[in-house]
C-alpha positions as CSV (number, residue, x, y, z in Angstrom):
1,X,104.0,73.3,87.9
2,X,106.5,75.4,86.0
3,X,110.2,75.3,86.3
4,X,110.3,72.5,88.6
5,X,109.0,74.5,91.6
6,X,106.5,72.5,94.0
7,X,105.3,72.7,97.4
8,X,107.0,69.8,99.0
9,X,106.3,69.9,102.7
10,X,102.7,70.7,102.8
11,X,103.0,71.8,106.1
12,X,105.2,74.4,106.0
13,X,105.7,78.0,105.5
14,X,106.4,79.2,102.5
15,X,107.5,82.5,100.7
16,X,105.0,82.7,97.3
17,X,104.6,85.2,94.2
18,X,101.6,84.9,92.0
19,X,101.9,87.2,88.7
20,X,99.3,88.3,86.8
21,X,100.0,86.8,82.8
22,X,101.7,89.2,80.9
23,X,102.2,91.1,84.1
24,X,99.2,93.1,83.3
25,X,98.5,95.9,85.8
26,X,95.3,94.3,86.7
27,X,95.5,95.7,90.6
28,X,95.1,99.3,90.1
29,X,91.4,99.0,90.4
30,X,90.2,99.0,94.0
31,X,87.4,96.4,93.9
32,X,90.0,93.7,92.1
33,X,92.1,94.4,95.5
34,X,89.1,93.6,97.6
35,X,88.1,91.0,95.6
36,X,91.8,89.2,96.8
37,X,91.4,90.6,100.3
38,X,88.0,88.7,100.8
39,X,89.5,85.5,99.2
40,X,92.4,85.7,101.4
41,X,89.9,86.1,104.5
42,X,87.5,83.5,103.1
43,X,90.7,80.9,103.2
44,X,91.2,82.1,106.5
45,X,87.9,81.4,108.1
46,X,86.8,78.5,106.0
47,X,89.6,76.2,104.5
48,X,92.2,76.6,107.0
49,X,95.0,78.6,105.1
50,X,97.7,80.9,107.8
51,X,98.7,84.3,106.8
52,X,101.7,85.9,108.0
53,X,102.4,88.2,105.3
54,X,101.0,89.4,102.0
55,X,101.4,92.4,100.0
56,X,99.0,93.7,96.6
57,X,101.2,95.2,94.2
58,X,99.9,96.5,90.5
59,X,100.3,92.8,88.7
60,X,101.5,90.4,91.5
61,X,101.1,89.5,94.9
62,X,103.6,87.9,97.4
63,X,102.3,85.5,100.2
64,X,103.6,84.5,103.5
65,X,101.9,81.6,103.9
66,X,101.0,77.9,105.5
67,X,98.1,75.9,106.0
68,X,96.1,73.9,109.3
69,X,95.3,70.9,107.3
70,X,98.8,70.8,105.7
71,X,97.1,70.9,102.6
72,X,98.7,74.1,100.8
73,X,98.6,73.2,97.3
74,X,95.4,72.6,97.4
75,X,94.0,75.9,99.4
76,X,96.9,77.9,97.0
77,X,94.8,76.3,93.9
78,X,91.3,76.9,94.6
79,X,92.4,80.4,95.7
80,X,94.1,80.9,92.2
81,X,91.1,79.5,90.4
82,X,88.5,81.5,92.5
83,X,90.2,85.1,92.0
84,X,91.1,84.3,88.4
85,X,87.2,83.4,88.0
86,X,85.8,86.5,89.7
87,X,88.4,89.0,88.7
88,X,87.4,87.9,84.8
89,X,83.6,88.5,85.4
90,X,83.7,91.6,87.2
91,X,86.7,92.8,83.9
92,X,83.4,91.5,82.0
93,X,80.6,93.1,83.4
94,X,82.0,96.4,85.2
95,X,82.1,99.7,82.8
96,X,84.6,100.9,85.0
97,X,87.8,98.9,83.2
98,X,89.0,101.7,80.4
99,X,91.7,98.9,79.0
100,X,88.9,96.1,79.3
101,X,89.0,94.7,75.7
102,X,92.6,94.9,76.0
103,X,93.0,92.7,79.2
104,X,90.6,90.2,77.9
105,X,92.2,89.7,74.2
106,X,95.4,89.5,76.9
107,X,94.4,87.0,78.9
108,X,92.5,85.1,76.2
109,X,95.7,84.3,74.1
110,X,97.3,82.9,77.1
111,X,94.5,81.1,77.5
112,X,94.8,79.5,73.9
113,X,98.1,79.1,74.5
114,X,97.9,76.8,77.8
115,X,96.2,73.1,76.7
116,X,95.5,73.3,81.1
117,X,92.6,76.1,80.4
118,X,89.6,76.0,78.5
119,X,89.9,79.7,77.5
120,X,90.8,82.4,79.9
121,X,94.3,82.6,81.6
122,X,94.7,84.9,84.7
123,X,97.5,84.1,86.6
124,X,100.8,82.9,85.4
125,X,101.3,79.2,87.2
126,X,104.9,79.5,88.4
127,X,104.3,80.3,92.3
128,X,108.1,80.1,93.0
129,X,107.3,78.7,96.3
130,X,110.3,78.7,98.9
131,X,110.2,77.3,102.4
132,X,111.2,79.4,105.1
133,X,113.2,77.4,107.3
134,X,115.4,79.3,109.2
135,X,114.6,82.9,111.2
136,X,116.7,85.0,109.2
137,X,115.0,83.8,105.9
138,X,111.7,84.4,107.1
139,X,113.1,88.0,108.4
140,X,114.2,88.9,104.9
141,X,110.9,87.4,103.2
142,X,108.7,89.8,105.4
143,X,110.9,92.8,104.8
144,X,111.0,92.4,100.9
145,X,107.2,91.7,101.1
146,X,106.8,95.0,103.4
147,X,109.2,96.8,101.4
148,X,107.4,96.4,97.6
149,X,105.3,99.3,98.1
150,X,108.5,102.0,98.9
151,X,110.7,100.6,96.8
152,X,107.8,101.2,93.8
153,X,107.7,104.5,95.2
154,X,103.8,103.7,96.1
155,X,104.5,104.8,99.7
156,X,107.0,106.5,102.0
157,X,106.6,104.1,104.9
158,X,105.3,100.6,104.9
159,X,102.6,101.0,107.1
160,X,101.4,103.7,104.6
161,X,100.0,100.8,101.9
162,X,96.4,99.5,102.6
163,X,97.1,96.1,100.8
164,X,99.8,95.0,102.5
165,X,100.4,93.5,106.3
166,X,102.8,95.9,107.2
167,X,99.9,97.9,109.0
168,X,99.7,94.8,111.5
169,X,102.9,94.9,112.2
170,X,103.4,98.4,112.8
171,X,99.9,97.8,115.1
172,X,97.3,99.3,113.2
173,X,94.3,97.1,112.0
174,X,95.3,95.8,108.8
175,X,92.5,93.9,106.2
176,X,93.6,90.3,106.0
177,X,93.7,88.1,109.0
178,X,97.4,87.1,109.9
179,X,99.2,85.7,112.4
180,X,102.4,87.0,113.2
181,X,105.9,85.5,112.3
């Protein structure tokens, strides 16, 4: 926990960012998207997690989330560990990262420089989670989630960006299982 953020009610739903360390553009490479979207669909199915919302940007994602078993913290921190684990092999064994040593001398420092990892650091750990408690904060946490994409000037419309939930919500299939807000 960093800066004294913490998920307090476990069975809420919160508004969450995860950043990459060093914001490193890590999420320009297709199959490091999928490997989120199948993690996010995996703690779907298996461990109980509840989407509402979620958006891949270059270096961070933002999450609209709760959990069945009001055990968030818990799904949130194997998710983290999971994706950090997978997205560091396939940087390691695919040719088709250009900026591979790069990332890895990257992500290895912040590694060395965290006494909670034992060598690689993927994601930086302050989650800034914030409960959504009343309608019009949820309203303006879906927007700004659904609205990363134009205002990067990724897209023109929403709906337009693949790794986001704004397809759903316009009502076009999207590729994460939510639940609407």
């Amino acid at each position: 926990m960093s800066g004294g953020y913490k998920i307090r009610n476990q069975s809420g739903i919160h508004f969450l960012s995860f950043a990459v360390v060093e914001w490193i553009d890590v999420f320009t490479r297709r199959v490091y998207c999928e490997l989120i979207v199948e993690s996010l669909n995996h703690c779907v199915k298996q461990k109980g997690l509840i989407v509402y919302a979620w958006v891949i940007m270059s270096n961070h994602l933002h999450l609209i989330v709760a959990a069945k078993n009001d055990n968030l913290s818990d799904v949130l921190r194997d998710f983290k560990k999971f994706t950090a684990r997978e997205i560091l092999k396939s940087i390691h064994s695919e040719n088709v990262e250009s900026r591979k040593n790069w990332m890895l001398w990257l992500f290895r420092s912040a590694g060395a420089n965290n006494n909670r990892n034992k060598g690689y650091q993927f994601w930086r750990q302050d989650n800034h989670p914030e409960e959504l408690e009343t309608n019009n904060f949820k309203d303006q946490k879906l927007d700004y989630i659904h609205s990363n994409p134009v205002k990067a000037g990724i897209v023109d419309e929403p709906e337009q960006y693949c790794w986001s939930s704004a397809r759903d919500y316009a009502g076009m299939q999207g590729l994460v299982k939510i639940e609407f807000l």
